[in-house]
C-alpha positions as CSV (number, residue, x, y, z in Angstrom):
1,X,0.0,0.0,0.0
2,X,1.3,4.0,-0.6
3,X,1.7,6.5,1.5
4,X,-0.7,8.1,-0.3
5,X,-3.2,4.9,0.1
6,X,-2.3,4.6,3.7
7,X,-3.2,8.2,3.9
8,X,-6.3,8.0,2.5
9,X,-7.4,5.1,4.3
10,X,-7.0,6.4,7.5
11,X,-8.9,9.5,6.5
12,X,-12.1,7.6,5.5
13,X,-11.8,6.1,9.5
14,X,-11.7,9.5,10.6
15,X,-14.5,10.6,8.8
16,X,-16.8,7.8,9.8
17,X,-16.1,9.1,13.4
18,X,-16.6,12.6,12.5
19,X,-20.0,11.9,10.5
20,X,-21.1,9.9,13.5
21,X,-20.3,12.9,15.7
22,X,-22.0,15.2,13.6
23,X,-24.2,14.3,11.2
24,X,-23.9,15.8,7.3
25,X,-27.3,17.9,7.8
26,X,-25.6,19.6,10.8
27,X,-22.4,20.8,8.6
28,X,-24.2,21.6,5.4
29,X,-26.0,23.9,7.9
30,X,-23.4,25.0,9.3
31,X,-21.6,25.6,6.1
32,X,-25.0,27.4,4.5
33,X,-24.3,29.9,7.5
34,X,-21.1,30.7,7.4
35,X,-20.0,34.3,5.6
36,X,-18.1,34.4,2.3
37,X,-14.5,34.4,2.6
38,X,-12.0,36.5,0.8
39,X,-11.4,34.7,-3.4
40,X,-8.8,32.4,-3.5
41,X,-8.9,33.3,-7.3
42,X,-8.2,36.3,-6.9
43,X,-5.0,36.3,-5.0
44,X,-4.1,33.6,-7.6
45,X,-4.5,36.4,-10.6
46,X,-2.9,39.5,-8.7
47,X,0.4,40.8,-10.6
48,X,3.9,39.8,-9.0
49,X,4.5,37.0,-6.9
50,X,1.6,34.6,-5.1
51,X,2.8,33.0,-2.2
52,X,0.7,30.3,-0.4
53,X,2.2,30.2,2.6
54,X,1.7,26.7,4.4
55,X,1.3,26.4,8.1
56,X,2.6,22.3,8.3
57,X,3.8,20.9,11.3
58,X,5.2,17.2,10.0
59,X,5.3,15.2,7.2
60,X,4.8,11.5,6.3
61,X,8.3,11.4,4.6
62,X,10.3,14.2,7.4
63,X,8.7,13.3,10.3
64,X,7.9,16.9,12.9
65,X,8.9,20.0,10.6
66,X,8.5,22.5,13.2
67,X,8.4,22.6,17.5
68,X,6.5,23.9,18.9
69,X,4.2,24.7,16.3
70,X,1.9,27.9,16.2
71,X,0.0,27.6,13.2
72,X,-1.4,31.2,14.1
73,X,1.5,33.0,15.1
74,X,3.3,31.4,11.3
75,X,-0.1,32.6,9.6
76,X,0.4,36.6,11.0
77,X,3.9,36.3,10.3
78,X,3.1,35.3,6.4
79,X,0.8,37.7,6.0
80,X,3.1,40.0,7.4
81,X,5.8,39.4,4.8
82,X,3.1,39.5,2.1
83,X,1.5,36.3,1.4
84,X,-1.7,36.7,-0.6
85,X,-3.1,33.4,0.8
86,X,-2.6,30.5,3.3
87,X,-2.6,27.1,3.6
88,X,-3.7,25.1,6.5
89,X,-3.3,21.6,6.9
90,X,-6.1,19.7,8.6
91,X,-4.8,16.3,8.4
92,X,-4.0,14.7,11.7
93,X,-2.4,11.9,11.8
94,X,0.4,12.0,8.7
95,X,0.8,16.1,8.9
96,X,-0.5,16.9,12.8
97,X,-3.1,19.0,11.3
98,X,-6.3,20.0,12.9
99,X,-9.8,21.8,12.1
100,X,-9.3,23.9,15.0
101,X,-5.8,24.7,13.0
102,X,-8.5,26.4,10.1
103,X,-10.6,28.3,12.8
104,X,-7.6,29.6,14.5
105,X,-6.0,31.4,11.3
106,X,-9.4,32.3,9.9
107,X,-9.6,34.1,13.0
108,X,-6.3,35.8,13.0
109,X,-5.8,36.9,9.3
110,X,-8.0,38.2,6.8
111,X,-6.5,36.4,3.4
112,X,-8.0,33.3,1.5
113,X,-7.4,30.4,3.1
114,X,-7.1,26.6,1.5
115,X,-7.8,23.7,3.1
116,X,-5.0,21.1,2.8
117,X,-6.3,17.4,3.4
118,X,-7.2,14.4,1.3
119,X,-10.7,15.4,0.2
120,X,-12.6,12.0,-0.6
121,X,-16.8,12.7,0.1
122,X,-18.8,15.4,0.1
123,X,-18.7,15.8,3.8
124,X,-15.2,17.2,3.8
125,X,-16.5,20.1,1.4
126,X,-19.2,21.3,4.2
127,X,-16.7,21.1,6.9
128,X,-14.2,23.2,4.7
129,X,-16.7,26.0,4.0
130,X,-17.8,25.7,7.7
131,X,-14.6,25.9,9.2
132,X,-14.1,29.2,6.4
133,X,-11.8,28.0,3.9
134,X,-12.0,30.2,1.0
135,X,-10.6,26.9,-1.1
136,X,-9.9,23.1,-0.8
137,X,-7.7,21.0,-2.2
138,X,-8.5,17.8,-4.6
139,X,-5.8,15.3,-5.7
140,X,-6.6,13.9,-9.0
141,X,-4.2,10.5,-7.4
142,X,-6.6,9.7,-4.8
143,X,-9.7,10.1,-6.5
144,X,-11.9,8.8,-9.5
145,X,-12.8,10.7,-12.6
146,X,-16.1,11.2,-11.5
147,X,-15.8,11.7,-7.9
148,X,-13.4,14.1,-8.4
149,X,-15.8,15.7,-10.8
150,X,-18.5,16.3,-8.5
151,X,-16.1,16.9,-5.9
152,X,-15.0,20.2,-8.0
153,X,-18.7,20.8,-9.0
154,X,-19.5,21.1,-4.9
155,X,-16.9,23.3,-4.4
156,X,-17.6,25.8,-6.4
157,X,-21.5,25.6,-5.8
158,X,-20.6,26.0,-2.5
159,X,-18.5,29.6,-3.1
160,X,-14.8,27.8,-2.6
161,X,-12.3,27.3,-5.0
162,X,-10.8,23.8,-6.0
163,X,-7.6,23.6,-6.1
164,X,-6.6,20.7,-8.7
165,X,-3.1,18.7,-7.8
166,X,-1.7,17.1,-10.1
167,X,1.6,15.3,-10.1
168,X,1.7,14.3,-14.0
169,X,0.7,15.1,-17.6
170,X,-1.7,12.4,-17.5
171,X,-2.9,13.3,-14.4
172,X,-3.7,16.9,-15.8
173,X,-5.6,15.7,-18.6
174,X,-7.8,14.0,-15.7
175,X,-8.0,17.3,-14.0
176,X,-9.0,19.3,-17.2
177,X,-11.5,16.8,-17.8
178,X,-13.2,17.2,-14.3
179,X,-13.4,21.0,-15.2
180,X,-10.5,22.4,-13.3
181,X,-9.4,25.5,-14.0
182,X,-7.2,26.1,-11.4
183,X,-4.0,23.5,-11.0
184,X,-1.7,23.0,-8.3
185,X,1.4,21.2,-10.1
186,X,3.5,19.0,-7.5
187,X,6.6,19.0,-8.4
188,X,7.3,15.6,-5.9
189,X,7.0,12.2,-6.7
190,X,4.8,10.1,-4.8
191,X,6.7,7.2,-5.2
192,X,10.2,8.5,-4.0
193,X,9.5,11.7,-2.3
194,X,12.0,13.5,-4.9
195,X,11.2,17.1,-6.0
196,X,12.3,18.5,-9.5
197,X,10.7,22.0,-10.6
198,X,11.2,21.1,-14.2
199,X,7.9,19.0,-13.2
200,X,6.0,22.5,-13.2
201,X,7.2,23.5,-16.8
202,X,6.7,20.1,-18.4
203,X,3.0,19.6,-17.3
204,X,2.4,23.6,-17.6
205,X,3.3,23.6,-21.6
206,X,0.2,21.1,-22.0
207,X,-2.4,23.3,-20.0
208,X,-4.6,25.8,-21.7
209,X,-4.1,29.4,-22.2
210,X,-5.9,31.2,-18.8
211,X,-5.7,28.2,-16.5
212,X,-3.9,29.2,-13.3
213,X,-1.3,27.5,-12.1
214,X,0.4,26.6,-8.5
215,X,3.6,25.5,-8.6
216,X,4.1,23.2,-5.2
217,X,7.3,21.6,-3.6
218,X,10.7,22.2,-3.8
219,X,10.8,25.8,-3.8
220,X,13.1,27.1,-1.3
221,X,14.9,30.2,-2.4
222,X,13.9,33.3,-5.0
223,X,15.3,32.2,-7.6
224,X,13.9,28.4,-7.4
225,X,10.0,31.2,-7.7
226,X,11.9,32.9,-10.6
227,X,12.0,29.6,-12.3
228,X,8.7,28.6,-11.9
229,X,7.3,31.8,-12.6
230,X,8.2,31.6,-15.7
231,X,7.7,28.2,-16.3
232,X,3.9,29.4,-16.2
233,X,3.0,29.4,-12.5
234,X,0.6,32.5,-11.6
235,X,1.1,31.4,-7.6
236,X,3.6,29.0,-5.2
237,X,2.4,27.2,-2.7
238,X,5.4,26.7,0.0
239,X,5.1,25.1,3.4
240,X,8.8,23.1,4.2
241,X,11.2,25.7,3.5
242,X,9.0,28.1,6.3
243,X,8.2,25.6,9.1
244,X,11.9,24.9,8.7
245,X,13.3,28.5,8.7
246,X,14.6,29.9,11.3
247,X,12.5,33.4,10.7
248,X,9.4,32.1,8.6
249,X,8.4,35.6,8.1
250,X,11.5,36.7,6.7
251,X,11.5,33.3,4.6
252,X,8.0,34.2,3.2
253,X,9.3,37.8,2.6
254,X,12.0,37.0,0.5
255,X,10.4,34.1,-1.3
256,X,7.3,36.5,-2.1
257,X,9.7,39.5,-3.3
258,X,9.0,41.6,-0.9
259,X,11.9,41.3,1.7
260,X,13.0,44.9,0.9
261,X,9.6,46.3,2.5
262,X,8.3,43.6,4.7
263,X,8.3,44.1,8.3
């Protein structure tokens, strides 16, 4: 079995015990009630640099990132250095994530926020607008054709952004099929954990003019932004290099051009 398997297996557990807990009427309503969040898109289309600044506390192939881990005190400090958006993981028992991680910096900071997990039923896409994500994520590997379909559909019915990842050409095609319009390329393989940014340019030349891309992994310094900048990405998402950092807000600054004027 994957990682990735192994990941999702252990989130379909989870959500049995969270459905039991409360039932899918409960967060649809919940979800129906909440206010409208600041666009995800939107960020995603500004001029200059996008940074989506990850608050990530391990990982299945590094083990604990960052401790102790403030996922509120890292989201002021990225917003701080100029991060248009952040990501929060929810995922608890491969990343340490929470929901009460997403409530937190929804709290704190006023920019989009995506929800990083392993979407898989229609539940998870209440609980994200409930919890106010302004966007989700949806890995094309995990899912089928047509779940990820109406998976996408949901999403945007329910006023968030999906975020598409893809890790191939192939799996693009998949995503562009399902609708997606907006693409998070992941420049690591899922099989040996290796990152190459040339992953971004070689699955961007085979997406339509006006789809927006994320470049993710393995972005660690200006320059490695540069490259996928012009590669096609309209936005990075980044969580390692910060957590790591020794000053995540001046990591986010510098990564996000704006180290000569951030705070």
């Amino acid at each position: 079995m994957s990682v990735l398997d192994r990941i999702v297996t252990r989130v379909r557990e989870r959500l049995e015990e969270r459905t039991r807990a409360v039932p899918e009427a409960e967060i649809r309503a919940a979800a129906e009630a909440a206010p409208g969040q600041p666009s995800f898109r939107q960020a995603l289309r500004a001029p200059g640099t996008t940074l989506i600044a990850e608050t990530k506390q391990a990982s299945p192939s590094k083990g604990v990132l960052r401790s102790p881990y403030d996922p509120v005190e890292l989201a002021r400090d990225y917003a701080a250095a100029g991060a248009r958006a952040i990501s929060v993981l929810t995922e608890p028992d491969f990343f340490r994530g929470a929901p009460e991680h997403l409530t937190a910096v929804r709290e704190a900071v006023d920019l989009p926020l995506l929800r990083k997990d392993f979407l898989v039923e229609p539940y998870q896409v209440w609980e994200a607008r409930a919890w106010g994500a302004s966007a989700a994520l949806l890995i094309v590997a995990a899912l089928e054709d047509a779940r990820l379909r109406d998976l996408r559909v949901m999403l945007e019915e329910s006023g968030l952004c999906a975020l598409v990842e893809v890790h191939t050409e192939a799996e693009a095609e998949r995503a562009l099929a399902a609708g997606a319009d907006v693409i998070g390329v992941n420049n690591r393989d899922l099989s040996t954990f290796a990152t190459d940014r040339a992953v971004t340019a070689r699955v961007s030349r085979g997406l339509p003019s006006g789809t927006l891309i994320v470049s993710e992994s393995g972005i660690f310094t200006r320059q490695d932004v540069l490259e996928v900048e012009a590669a096609g990405a309209s936005a990075i998402l980044v969580g390692e290099a910060l957590v790591t950092s020794e000053s995540p807000r001046a990591m986010a600054a510098e990564l996000a051009g704006t180290a000569g004027g951030a705070a």
